[in-house]
GUZA-817248 format. One line per 10 residues: number of its first residue (from 1); their letters; for each residue x, y, z of C-alpha. Coordinates in Angstrom, 2 decimals, decimal comma, padded with zeros to 5 digits. Each point is the difference from the previous one (the first is absolute). Example, Ala and Ser with C-alpha at 12.3 -4.5 7.8 and 13.67 -1.06 7.14 Angstrom:
BEGIN
1 = as = 012,30/-004,50/007,80 ~ 001,37/003,44/-000,66
! end
This chain:
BEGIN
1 = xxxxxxxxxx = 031,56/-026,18/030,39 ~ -003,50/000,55/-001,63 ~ -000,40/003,77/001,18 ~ 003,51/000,86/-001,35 ~ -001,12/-001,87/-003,64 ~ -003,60/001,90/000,25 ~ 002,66/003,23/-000,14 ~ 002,06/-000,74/-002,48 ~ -002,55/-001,01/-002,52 ~ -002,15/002,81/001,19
11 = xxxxxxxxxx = -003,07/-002,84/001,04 ~ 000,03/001,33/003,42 ~ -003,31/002,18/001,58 ~ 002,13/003,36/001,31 ~ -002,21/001,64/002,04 ~ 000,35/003,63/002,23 ~ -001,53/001,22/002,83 ~ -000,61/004,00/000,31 ~ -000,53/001,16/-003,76 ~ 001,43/003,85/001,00
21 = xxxxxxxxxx = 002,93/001,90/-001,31 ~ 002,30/-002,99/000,97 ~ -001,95/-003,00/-000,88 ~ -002,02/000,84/-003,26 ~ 003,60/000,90/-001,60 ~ 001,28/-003,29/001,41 ~ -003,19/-001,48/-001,11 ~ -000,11/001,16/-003,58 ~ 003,96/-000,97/-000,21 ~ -000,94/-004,15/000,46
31 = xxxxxxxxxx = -002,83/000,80/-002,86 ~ 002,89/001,02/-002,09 ~ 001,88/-002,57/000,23 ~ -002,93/-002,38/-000,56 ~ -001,37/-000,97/003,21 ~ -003,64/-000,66/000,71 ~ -000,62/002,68/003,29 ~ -002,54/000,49/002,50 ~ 000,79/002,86/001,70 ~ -002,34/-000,17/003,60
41 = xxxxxxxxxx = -000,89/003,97/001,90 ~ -002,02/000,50/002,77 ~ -001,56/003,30/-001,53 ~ -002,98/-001,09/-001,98 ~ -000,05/003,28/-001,73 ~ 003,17/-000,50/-001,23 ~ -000,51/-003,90/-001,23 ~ -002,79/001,23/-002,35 ~ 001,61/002,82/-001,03 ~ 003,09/-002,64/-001,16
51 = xxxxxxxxxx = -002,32/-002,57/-001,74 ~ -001,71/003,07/-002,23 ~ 003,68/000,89/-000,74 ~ -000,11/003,22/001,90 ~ 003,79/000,69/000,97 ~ 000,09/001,56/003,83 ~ 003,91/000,13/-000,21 ~ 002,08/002,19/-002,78 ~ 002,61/-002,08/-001,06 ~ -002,32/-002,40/-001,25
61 = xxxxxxxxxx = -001,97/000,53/-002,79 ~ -003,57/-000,45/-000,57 ~ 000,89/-001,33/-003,70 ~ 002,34/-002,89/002,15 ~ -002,35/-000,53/002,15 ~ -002,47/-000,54/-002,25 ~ 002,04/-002,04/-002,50 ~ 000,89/-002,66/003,05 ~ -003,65/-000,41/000,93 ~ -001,24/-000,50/-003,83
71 = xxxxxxxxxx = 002,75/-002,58/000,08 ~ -000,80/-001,61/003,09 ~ 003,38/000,74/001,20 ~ -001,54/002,06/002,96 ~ -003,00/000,25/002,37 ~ -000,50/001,40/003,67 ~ -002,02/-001,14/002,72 ~ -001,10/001,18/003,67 ~ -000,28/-003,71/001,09 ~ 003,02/-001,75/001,53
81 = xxxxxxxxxx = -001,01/-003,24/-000,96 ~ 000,49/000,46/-003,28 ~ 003,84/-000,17/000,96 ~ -000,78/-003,77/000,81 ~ 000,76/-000,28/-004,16 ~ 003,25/001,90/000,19 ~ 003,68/-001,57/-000,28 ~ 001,85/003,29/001,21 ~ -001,84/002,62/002,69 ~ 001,87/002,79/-000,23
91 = xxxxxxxxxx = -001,00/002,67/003,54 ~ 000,47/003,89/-001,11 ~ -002,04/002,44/001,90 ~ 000,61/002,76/002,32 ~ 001,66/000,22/002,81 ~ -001,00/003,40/001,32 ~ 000,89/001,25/002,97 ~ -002,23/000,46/003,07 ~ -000,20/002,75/002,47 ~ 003,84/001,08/002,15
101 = xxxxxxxxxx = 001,43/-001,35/-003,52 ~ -000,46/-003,71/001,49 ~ -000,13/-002,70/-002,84 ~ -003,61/-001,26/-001,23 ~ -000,32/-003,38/-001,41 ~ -003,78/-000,84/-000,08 ~ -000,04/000,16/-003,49 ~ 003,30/-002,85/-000,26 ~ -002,24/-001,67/002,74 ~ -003,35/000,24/-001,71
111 = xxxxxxxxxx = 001,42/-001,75/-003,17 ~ 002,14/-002,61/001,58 ~ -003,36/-000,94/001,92 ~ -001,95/-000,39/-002,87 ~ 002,51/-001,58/-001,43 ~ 000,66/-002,81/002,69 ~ -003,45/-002,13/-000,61 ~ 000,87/-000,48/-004,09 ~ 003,61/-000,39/000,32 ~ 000,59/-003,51/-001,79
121 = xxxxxxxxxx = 003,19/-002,33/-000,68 ~ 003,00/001,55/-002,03 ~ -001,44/003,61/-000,09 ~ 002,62/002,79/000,22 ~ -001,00/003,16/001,97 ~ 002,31/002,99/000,03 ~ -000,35/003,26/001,92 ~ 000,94/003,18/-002,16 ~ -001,39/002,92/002,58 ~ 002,53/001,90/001,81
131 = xxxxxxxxxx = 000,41/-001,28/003,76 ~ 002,53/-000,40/002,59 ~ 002,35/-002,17/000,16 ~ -001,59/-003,53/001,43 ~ -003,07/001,13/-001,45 ~ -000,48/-003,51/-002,23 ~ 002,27/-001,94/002,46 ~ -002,26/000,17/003,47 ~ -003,30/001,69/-001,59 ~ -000,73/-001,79/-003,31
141 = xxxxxxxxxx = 001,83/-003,42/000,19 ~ -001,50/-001,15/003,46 ~ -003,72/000,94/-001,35 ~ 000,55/-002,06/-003,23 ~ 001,68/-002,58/002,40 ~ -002,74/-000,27/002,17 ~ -001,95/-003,22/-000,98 ~ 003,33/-002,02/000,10 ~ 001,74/001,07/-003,83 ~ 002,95/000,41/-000,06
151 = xxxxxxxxxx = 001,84/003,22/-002,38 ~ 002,38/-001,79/-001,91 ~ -001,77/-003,50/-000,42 ~ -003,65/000,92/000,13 ~ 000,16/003,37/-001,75 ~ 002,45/002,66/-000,38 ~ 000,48/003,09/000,96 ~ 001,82/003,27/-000,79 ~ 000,95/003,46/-000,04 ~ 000,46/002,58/-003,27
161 = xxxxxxxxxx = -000,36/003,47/001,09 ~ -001,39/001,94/-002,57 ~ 001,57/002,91/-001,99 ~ -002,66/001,68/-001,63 ~ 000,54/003,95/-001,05 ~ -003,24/001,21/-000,72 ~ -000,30/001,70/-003,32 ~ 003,00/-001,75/-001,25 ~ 003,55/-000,60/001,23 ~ 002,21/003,29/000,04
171 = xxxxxxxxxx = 003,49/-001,50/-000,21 ~ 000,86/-000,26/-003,77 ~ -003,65/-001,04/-001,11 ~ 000,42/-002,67/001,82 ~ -002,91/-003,23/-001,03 ~ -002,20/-002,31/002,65 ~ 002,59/-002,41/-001,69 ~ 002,78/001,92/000,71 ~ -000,10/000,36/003,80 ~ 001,93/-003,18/001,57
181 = xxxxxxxxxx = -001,99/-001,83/002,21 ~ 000,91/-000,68/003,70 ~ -001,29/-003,52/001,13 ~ 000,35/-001,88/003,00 ~ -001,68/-003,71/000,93 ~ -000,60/-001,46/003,26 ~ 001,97/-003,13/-000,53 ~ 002,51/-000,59/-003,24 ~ -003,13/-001,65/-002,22 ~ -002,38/003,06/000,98
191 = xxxxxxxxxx = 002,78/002,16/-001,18 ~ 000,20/-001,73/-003,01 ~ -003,76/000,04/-001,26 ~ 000,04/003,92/001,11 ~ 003,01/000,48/-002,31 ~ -001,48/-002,09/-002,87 ~ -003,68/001,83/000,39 ~ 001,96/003,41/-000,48 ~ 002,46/-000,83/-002,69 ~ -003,01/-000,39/-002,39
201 = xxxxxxxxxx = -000,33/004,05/000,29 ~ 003,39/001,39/001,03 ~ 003,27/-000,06/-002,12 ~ 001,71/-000,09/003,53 ~ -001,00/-001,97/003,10 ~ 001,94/000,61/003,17 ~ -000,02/-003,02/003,00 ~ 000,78/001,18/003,54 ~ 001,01/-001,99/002,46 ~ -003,01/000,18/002,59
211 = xxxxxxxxxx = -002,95/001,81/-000,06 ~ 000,75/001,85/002,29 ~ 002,51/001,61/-001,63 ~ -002,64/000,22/-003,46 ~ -001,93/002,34/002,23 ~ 002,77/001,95/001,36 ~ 001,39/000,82/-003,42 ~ -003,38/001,53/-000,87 ~ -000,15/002,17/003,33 ~ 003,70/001,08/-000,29
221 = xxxxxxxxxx = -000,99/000,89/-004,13 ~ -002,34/002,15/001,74 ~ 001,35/001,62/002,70 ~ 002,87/000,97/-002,40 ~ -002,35/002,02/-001,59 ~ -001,82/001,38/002,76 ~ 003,51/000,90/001,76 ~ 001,19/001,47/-003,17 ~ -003,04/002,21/-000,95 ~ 000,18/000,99/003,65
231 = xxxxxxxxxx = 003,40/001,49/-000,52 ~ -000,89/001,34/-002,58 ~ -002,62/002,31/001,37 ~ 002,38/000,17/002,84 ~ 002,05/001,51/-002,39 ~ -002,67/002,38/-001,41 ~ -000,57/001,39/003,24 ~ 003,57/000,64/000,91 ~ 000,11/002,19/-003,27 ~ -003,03/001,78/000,42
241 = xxxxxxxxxx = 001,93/001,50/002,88 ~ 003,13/000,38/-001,42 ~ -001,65/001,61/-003,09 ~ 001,08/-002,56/-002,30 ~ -001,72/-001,70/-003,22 ~ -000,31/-004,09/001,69 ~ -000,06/-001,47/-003,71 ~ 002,96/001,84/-000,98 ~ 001,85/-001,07/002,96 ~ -001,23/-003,72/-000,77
251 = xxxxxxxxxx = 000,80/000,34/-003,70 ~ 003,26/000,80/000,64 ~ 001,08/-002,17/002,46 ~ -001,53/-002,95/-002,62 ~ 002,57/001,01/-002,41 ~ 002,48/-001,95/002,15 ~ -000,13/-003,75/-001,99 ~ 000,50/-001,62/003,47 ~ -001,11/-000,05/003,68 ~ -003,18/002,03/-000,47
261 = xxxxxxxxxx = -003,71/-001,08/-001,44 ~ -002,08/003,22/-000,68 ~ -003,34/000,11/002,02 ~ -002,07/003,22/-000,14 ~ -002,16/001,92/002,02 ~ -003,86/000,01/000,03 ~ -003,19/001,08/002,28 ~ 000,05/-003,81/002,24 ~ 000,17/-003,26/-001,23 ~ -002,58/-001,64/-001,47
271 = xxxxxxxxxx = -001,55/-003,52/-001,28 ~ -000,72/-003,70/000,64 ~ 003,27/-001,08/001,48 ~ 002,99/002,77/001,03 ~ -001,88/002,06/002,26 ~ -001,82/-003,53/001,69 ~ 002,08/-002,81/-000,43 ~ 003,38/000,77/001,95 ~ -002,25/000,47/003,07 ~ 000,04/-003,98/-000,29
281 = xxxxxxxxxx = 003,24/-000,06/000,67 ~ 000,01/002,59/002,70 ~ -002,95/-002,06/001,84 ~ 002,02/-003,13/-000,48 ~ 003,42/001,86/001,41 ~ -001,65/001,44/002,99 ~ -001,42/-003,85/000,90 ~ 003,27/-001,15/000,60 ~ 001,09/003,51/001,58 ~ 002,05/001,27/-003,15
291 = xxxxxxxxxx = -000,36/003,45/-001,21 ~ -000,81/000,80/-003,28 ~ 001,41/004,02/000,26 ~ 000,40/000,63/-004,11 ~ -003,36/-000,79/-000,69 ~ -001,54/001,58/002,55 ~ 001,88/003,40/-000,23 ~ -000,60/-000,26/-003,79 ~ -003,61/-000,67/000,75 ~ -000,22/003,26/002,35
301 = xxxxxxxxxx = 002,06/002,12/-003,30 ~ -002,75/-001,16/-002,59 ~ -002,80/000,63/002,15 ~ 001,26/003,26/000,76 ~ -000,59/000,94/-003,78 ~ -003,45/000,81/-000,28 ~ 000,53/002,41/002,43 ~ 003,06/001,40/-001,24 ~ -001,60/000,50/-003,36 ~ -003,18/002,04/001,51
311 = xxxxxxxxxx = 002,45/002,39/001,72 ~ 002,24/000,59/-003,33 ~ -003,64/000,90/-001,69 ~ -001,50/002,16/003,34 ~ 003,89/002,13/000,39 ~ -000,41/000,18/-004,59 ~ -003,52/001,85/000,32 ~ 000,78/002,19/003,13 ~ 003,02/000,82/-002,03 ~ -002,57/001,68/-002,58
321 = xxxxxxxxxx = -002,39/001,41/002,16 ~ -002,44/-002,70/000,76 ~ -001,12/-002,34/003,23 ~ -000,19/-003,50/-000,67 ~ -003,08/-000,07/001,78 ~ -002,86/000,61/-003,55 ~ 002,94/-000,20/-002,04 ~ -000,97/-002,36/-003,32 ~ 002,38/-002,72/000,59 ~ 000,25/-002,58/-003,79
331 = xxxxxxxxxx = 001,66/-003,27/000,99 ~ 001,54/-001,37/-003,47 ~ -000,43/-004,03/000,86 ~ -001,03/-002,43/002,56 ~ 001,27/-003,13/-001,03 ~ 002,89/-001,22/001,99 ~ 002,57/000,11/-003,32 ~ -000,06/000,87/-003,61 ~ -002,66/-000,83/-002,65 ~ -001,74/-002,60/002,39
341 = xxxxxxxxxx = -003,76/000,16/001,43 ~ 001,83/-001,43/003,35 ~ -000,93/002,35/003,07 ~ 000,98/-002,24/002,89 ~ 002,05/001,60/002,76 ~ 000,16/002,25/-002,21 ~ 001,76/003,48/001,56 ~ -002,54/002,40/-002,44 ~ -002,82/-001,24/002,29 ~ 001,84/001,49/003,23
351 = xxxxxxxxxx = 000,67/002,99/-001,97 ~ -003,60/000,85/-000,82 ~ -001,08/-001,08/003,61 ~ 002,99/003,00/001,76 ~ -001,47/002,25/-002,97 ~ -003,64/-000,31/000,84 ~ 001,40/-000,31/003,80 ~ 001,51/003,43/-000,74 ~ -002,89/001,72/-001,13 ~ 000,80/-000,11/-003,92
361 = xxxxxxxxxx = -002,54/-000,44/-002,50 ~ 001,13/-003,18/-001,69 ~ -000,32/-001,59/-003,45 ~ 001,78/-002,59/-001,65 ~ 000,80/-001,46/-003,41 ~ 001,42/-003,51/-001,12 ~ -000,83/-001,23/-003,32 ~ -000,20/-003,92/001,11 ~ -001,88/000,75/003,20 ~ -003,72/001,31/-000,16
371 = xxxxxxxxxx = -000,53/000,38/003,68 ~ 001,90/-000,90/003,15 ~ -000,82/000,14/003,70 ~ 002,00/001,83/002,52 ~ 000,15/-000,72/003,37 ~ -000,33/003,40/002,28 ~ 001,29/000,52/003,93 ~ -002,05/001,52/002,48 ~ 000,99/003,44/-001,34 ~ -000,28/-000,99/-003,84
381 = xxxxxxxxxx = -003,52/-001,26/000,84 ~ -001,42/003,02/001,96 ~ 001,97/002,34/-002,78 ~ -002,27/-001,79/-002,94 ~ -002,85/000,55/002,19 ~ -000,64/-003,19/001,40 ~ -001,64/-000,90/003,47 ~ 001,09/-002,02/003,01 ~ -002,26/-003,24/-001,39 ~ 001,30/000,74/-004,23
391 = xxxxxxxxxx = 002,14/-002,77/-001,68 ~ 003,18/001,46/000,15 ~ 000,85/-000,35/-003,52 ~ -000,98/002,64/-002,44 ~ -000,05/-001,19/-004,15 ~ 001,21/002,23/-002,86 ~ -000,67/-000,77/-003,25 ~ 002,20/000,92/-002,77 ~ -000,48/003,69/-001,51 ~ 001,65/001,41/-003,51
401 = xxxxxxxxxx = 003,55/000,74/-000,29 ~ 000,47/002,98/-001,74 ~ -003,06/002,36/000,96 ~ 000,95/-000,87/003,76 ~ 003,98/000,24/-000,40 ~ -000,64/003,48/-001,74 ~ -002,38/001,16/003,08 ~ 002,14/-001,89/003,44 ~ 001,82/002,30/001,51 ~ 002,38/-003,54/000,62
411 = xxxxxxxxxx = 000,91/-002,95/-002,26 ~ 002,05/-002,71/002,19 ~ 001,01/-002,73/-001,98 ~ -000,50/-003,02/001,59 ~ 000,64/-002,33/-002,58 ~ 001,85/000,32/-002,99 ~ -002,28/-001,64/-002,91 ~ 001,18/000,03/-003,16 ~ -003,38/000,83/-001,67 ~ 000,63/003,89/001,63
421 = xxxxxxxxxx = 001,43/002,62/-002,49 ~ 002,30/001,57/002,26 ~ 000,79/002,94/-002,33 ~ -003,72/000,68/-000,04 ~ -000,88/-000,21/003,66 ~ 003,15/002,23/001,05 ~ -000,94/003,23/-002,46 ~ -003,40/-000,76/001,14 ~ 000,22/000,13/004,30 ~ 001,29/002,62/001,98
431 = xxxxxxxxxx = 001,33/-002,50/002,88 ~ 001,22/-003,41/-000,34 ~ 001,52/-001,80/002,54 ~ 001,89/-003,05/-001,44 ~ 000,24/-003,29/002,07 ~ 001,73/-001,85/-003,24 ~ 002,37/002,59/-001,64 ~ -002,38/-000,91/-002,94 ~ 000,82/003,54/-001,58 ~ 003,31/-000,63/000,00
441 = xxxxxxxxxx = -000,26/000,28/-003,91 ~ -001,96/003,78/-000,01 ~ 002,17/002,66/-001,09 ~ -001,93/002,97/001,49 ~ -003,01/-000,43/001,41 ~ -002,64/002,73/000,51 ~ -000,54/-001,48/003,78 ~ 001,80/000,26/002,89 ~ 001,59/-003,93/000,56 ~ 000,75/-000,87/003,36
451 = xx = 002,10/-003,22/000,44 ~ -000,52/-002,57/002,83
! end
């Protein structure tokens, strides 16, 4: 077959469609192993930003970046019909979800369109974005099928969910290379040309069965997660009352070597996929009148959080004499995890919006994010003094860390960076409220540290 030679001897065009925090990585991996890419975004802004060698995602460098397009290795485009030139399409953008946590698929839509009209003879397309199951089955395959191909003998067609950790794998140091690859094909030969497209950047490559069952794998990955983090802060709650320490309890429960897998406690859930992607599955489930119950009493746990960690800080300052309401309230972190610039979903946004809602005044610090928007309610909005007819948003830019952690009358550590100096910042606050156990480590601090 001439597609699965093109691999092999690394001839082939590769090409991806959505050049975020899923695709560029995937992207830049192909350019490593020696492909010529065209990676294709809708976002103009974005495209140039790519082609000066301006990196919009962490995990990939603007020195890689930049050495792929001096070597011709790499280039982006906001045209479709470039893809016309491209052996492989590979589809990764988001898959957010849209308002009663009902699935959204414009964007899979908007690139499958434009991909339809330039769709030639012996190309392979593969969808990478998170979906429900029979996403690629009854969505994708009848719009490529349209104008009489045929998946299989025209072109070919598969699934690879991707696996992407955003500011690098946690599990052992874990490589791109070193995460096996699910892949599933429509027919046998589809699944074959998927398989030989990823083995040129994977040390493992996985083949399901259907792929159906590709994208069930990656929503069950998922909800594992979400259910797990869930009972976690299920967990966290149940010892706040009981007037326990939650990590202890965790810690040493994980000294068993079987049966358990430690999660931990936080203020929500937060990023690209956990908190989003499960409700997929849920939407799918209640179609055929299944019930999805973990994942939707996990959901109502996490999002429970953000809450839970406003009333630990409001019950730590009346505990010293103070209101919330004009109390200087420092949120340490807005990103969604650890030393990434990442704040979608993330549960530090809900946190500043019951803060403000509550009548604090607010600041916040994060060393990889300059500014962020936060969303306000009705009561957040008229607390920052906004009017009936006001964007209900308010913006915060970042302030300095130690001048305002010395002055707060609250730290709450949001986020657990590793660029804070915990020692410092705890014999420099009076009040810290701590999200992360991140000063696990500090002997005696001069504050007061209130756990989640």
């Amino acid at each position: 077959m001439d597609l699965l030679k093109k691999l092999r001897d690394r001839t082939a065009v590769v090409s991806v469609i959505g050049l975020g925090y899923a695709g560029l990585p995937l992207a830049m991996a192909f350019a490593d192993a020696g492909f010529s890419v065209l990676g294709v975004d809708v976002n103009p802004r974005r495209v140039d930003e790519l082609n000066r060698g301006e990196s919009p995602v962490e995990d990939v460098t603007e020195e890689r970046l930049r050495g792929h397009l001096e070597a011709g290795r790499f280039r982006a485009s906001g045209d479709y019909a470039a893809l016309a030139e491209a052996d492989t399409i590979t589809i990764s953008v988001p898959t957010p979800l849209g308002p009663g946590h009902l699935p959204d698929l414009s964007f899979i839509e908007r690139a499958v369109d434009g991909l339809v009209p330039v769709l030639r003879q012996g190309q392979l397309v593969v969808l990478e974005s998170t979906t429900y199951p029979g996403t690629t089955e009854e969505l994708i395959q009848p719009r490529l099928e349209a104008g009489g191909r045929r998946a299989g003998h025209d072109f070919f067609l598969g699934f690879g969910p991707e696996r992407i950790d955003p500011g690098g794998t946690t599990s052992g140091g874990l490589t791109f290379a070193d995460v096996p690859k699910l892949v599933a094909g429509a027919t046998p030969r589809c699944l074959e040309c998927v398989a030989a497209l990823y083995e040129t950047i994977v040390r493992r490559v996985v083949p399901v069965s259907s792929l159906k069952t590709a994208e069930m794998a990656k929503l069950v990955e998922n909800a594992f997660r979400m259910v797990n983090v869930g009972f976690a802060n299920e967990v966290a709650l149940w010892c706040h009352e009981l007037g326990l320490d939650a990590w202890e309890v965790i810690d040493a429960a994980a000294t068993k070597p079987f049966g358990f897998m430690a999660h931990y406690p936080g203020p929500g859930l937060g990023g690209h996929c956990i908190p989003v992607d499960p409700y997929y599955l849920v939407w799918k489930l209640k179609t055929l009148d299944v019930p999805a119950r973990f994942i939707e009493l996990a959901g109502e746990v996490n999002r429970t959080m953000p809450a839970f960690v406003v009333s630990k800080v409001q019950t730590a300052l009346e505990r010293r004499g103070r209101p919330l309401r004009g109390s200087r309230v420092l949120v340490l972190g807005v990103a969604y995890k650890r030393d990434v610039a990442d704040t979608r979903e993330s549960p530090s946004l809900d946190v500043l919006s019951l803060l403000i809602e509550h009548g604090a005044e607010v600041s916040y610090h994060d060393p990889h994010v300059p500014e962020v928007t936060v969303k306000l309610s009705e009561r957040a909005l008229v607390q920052a003094g906004g009017a009936a007819d006001k964007e209900p948003v308010q913006r915060l830019e970042r302030v300095e860390l130690y001048p305002l952690a010395e002055q707060a009358d609250c730290l709450v550590i949001c986020t657990d960076h590793t660029a804070y100096d915990w020692e410092t910042l705890a014999s420099r606050a009076r009040l810290i409220v701590d999200t992360r156990n991140a000063l696990r480590s500090v002997a005696a601090p001069r504050a007061e540290v209130v756990k989640l």
